[in-house]
C-alpha positions in Angstrom: 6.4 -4.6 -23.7 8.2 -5.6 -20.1 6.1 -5.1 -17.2 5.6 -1.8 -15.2 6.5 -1.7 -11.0 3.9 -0.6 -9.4 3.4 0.1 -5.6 0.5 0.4 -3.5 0.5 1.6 0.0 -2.6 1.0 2.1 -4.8 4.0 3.6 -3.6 2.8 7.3 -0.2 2.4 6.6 2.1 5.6 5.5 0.7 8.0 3.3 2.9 8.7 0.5 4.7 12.3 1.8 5.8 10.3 4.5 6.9 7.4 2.9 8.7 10.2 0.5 10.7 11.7 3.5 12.3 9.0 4.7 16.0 8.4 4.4 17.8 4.8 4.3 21.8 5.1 4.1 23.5 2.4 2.5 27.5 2.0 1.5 28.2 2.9 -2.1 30.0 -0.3 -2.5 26.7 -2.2 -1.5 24.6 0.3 -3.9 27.4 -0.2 -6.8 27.5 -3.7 -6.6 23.7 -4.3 -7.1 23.3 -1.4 -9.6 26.2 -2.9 -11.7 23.8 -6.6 -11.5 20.8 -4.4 -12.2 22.2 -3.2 -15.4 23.8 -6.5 -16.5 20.8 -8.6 -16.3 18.8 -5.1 -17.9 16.1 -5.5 -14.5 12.9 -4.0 -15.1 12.5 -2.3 -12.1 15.9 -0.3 -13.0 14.0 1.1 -15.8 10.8 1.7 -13.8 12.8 3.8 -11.4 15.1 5.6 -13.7 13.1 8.9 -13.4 13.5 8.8 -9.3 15.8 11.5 -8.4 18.8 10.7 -5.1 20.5 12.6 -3.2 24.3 12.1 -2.6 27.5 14.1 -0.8 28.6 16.6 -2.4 32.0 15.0 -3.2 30.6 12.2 -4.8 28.4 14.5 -6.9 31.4 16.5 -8.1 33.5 12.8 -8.6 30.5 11.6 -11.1 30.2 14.7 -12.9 34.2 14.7 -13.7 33.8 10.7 -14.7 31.2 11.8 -16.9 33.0 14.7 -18.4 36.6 12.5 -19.1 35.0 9.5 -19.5 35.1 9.2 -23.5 31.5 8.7 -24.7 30.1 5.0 -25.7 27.8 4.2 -28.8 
């Protein structure tokens, strides 16, 4: 069985709502390019994440959704 992420945060630093409301932008090419070696190399802290919900524009939502949609489906 792989190995579980876990993270602690310590009483005097954040507490968790904060640490939940914070926002870090990043370029999709940058996010793309380390989700694509996430997935190659099956990390586990891709799976230990893979219930976390993002949030993205609205164009790129509606992009995805149409990729997913046309995109034929793979076994």
């Amino acid at each position: 069985m792989r190995p579980r992420l876990k993270l602690f945060v310590n009483d005097d630093e954040q507490s968790q709502g904060d640490f939940a409301r914070q926002r870090v932008v990043m370029q999709l090419d940058e996010f793309t390019r380390i989700l694509a070696d996430a997935i190659v190399w099956d990390r586990t802290w891709l799976h230990d994440l893979a219930d976390e919900q993002i949030t993205m524009s609205r164009d790129l939502y509606e992009v995805l959704t149409m990729y997913d949609v046309v995109e034929p489906a793979r076994a």
